[in-house]
matplotlib code that plots the C-alpha trace (Angstrom):
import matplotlib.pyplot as plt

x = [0.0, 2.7, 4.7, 1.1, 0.9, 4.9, 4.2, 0.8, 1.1, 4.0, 2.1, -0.9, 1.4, 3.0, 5.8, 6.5, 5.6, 9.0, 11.1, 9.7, 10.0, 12.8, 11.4, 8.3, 11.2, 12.7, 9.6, 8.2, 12.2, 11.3, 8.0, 9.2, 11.9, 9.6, 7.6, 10.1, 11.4, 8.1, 7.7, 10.5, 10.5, 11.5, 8.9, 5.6, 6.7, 5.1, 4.8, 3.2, 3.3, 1.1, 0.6, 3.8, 6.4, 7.6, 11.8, 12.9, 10.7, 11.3, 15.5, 16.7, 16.7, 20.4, 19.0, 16.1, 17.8, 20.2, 17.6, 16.0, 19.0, 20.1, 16.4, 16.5, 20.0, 19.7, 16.7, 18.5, 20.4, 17.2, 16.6, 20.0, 20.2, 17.3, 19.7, 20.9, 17.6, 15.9, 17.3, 19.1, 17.5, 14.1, 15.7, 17.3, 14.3, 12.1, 14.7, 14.9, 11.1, 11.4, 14.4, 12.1, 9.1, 10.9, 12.9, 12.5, 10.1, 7.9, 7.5, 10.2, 9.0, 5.5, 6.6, 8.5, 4.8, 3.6, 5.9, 4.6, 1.2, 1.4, -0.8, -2.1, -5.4, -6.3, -4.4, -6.5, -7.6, -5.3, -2.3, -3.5, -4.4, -0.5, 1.0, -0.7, -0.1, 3.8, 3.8, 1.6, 0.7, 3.9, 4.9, 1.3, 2.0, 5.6, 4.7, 2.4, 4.6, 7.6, 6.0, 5.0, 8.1, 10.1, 7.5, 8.2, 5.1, 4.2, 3.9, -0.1, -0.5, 2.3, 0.0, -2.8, -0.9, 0.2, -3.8, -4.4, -1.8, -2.4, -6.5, -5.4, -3.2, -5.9, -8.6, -6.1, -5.2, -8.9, -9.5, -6.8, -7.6, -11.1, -10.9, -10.5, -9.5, -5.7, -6.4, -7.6, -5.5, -2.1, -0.5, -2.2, -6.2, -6.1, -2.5, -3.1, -5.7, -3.5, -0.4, -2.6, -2.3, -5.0, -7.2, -9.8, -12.1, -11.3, -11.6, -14.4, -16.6, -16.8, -19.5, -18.1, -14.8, -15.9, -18.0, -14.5, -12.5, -15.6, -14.9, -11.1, -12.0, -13.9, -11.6, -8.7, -11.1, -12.0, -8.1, -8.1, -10.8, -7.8, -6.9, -9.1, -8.0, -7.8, -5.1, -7.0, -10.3, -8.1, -6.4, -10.0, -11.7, -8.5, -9.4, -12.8, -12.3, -9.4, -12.7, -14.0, -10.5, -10.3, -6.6]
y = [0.0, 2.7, 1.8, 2.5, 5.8, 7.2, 6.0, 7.3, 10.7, 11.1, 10.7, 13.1, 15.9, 15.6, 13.3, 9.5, 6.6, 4.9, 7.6, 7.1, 3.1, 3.7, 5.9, 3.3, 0.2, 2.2, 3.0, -0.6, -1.7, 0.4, -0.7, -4.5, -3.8, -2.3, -5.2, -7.9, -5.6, -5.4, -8.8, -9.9, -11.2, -7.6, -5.7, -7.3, -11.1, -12.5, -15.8, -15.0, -12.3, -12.6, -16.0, -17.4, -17.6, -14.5, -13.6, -14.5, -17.9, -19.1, -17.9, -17.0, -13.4, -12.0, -13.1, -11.3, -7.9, -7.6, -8.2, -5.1, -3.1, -4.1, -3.3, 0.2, 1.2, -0.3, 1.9, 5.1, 3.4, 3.0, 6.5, 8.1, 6.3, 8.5, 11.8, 10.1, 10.9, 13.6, 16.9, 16.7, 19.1, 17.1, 14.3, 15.1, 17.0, 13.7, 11.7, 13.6, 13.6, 9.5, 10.0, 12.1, 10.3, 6.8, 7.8, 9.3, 12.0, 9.6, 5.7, 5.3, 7.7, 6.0, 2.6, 4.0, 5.5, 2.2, 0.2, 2.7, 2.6, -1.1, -2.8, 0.3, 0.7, 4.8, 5.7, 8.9, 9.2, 12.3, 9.4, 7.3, 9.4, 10.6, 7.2, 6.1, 9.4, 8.5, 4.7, 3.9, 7.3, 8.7, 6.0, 6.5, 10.6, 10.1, 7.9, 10.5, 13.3, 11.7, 10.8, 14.9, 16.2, 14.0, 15.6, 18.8, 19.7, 23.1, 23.7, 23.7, 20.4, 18.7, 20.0, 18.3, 15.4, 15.6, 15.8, 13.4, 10.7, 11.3, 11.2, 7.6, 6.3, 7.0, 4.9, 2.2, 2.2, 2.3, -0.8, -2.9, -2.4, -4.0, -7.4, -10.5, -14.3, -15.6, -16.0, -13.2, -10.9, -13.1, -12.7, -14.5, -13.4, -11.0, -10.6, -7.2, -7.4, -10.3, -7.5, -4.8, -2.2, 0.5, 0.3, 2.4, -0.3, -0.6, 2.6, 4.0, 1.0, -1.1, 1.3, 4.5, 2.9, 2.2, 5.3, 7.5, 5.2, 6.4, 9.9, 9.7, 7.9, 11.1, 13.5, 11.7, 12.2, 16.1, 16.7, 15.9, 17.8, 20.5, 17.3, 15.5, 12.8, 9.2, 9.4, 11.5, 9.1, 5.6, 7.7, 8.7, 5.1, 3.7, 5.8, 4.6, 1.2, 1.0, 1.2, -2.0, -3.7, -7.6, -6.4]
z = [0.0, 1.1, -2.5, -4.3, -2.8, -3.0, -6.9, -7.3, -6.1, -7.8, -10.6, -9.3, -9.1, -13.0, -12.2, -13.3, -11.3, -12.2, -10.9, -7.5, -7.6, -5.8, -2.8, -2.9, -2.5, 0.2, 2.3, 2.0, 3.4, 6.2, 6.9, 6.6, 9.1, 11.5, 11.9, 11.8, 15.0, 16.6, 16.6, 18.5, 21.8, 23.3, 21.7, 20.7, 21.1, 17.7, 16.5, 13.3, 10.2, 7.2, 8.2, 8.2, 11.0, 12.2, 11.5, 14.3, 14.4, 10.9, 11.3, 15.2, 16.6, 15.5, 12.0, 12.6, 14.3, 11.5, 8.8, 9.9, 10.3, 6.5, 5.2, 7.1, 6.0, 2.3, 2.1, 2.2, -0.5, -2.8, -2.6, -3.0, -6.5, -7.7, -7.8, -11.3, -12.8, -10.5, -9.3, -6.3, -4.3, -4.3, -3.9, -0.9, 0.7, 0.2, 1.6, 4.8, 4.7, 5.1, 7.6, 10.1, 9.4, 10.5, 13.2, 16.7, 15.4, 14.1, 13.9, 16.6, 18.7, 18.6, 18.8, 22.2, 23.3, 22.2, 24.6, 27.5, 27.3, 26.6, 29.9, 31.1, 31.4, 31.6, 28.2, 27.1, 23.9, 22.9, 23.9, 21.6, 18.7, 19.2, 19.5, 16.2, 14.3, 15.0, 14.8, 11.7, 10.4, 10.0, 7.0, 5.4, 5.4, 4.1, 1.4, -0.1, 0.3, -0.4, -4.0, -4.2, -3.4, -6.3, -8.9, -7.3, -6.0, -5.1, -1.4, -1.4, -2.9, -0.6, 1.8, 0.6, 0.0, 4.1, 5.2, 3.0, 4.3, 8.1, 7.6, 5.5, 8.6, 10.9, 9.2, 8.7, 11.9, 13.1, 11.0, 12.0, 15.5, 14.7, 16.0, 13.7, 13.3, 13.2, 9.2, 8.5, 10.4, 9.2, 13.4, 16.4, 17.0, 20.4, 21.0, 21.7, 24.2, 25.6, 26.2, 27.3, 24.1, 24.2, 20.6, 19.2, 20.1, 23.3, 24.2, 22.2, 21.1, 17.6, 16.0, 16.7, 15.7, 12.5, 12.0, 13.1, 10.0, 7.6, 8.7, 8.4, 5.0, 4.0, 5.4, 3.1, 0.0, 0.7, 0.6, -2.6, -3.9, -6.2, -7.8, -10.4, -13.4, -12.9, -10.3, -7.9, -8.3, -7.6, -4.8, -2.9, -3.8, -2.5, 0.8, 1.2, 0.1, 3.1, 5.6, 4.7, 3.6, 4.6, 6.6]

ax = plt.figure().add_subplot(projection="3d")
ax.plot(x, y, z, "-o")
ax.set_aspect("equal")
plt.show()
C-alpha cells in the first residue's frame, strides 16, 4: 500500500511513477523492518506475520535484528540512486522527509509510546491518537509526500498530499484495531488485548470505531478535492475502500 501511494502521487502531481519506484522500494524496506522488529521477543513477542512464522521464528533473533538493520540502511540506498535521474534538491528533501518520518520524530518515537502505554489501562484518547499518528501514520504521510516532493510539488499540494496521508493512517489504523481471526489478520487473533495495548475499540466502542474510519475515509477524500483525473479518483476510492479492507 505505502509503495502504491509514493508511486501514485507522484504521478498526481506531473511526475513519473518509475522515478519514485525507488522511494516506494525504500519506504516498503522500512515498513518490513519495523515489523520484523516489533515482533521480537523484546517488543511485541510475535509468532506470526502474514501467516507465516515471524523472522525471528522461521531464522533466530540475531538473524532477525540484522535483517531489519540491513532493510532500514539499504533503504536510504534506494533513494540516494534516484539523484541520477531527479534533481538533487528534491531528492534530498524527500529523503529527509522519510528520515524524520521513520525515526525518533515519528515511527520510533510512537513505537517508544507504544511500549509505555502497553498494559495500562487509563491511556487517554489524545495518547493514543498521538502514538498512532507516530507509529503507523507517519509511514502512510511520508509515502504520499515523499511521491509529491520527487515531482516537485508546489507547497499547497504537498499539503494536501500531508492531510491526505495522516487522515489515511488514521482509518487504517482504526481498521486494523477491529478485532478478527488468526487468518484473517495473518498474526495471532487477540494478541493485543492479551499484552494490554490501548485500541480504538477498546476505548471507544466497535461502532463508533468504524463510523470514526468512515470519517477519516472522508476526510482523506476532501483533501483531494484540487486534484481531479484518474489518479485522484483511484487515490480517494482507495481511501474509502481502506474502511472495509479484509486487513
Amino acid at each position: 500500500l505505502r509503495p502504491v501511494l509514493a508511486q501514485a502521487f507522484c504521478e498526481l502531481c506531473g511526475g513519473s511513477a518509475m522515478d519514485a519506484l525507488p522511494f516506494a522500494a525504500a519506504v516498503e524496506m522500512v515498513h518490513t523492518y519495523s515489523l520484523i522488529h516489533d515482533d521480537l521477543p523484546a517488543m511485541d513477542d510475535d509468532d506470526l506475520r502474514r501467516g507465516r512464522p515471524s523472522c525471528h521464528k522461521a531464522f533466530d533473533e540475531a538473524t532477525a535484528i540484522l535483517a531489519g538493520d540491513a532493510l532500514l540502511t539499504d533503504a536510504f540506498g534506494f533513494m540516494a540512486s534516484t539523484v541520477k535521474d531527479l534533481p538533487a534538491g528534491r531528492v534530498l528533501e524527500a529523503l529527509a522527509s522519510v528520515s524524520s518520518a521513520a525515526g525518533s520524530a515519528g515511527m520510533v518515537g510512537g513505537q517508544i509510546l507504544d511500549m509505555d502505554c502497553t498494559g495500562k489501562t487509563d491511556v487517554p484518547l489524545e495518547t493514543l491518537q498521538t502514538l498512532h499518528a507516530l507509529k503507523t501514520g507517519a509511514m502512510f504521510r511520508v509515502a504520499c509526500v515523499s511521491g509529491g516532493l520527487l515531482a516537485g510539488a508546489s507547497e499547497s499540494d504537498i499539503a494536501s498530499l500531508r492531510a491526505y496521508g495522516e487522515a489515511l493512517g488514521v482509518t487504517f489504523q482504526i481498521v486494523d484495531d477491529i478485532p478478527a481471526d488468526t487468518a484473517t489478520l495473518g498474526k495471532p487473533a487477540g494478541s493485543d488485548a492479551e499484552m494490554g495495548k490501548t485500541t480504538y475499540p477498546s476505548l471507544m466502542g466497535l461502532n463508533r470505531s468504524r463510523e470514526l474510519a468512515q470519517e477519516f475515509a472522508e476526510k482523506a477524500v476532501d483533501s483531494l478535492s484540487a486534484f481531479s483525473g484518474q489518479d485522484a479518483a483511484f487515490l480517494k476510492g482507495l481511501a474509502l475502500m481502506l474502511v472495509t479492507r479484509n486487513k
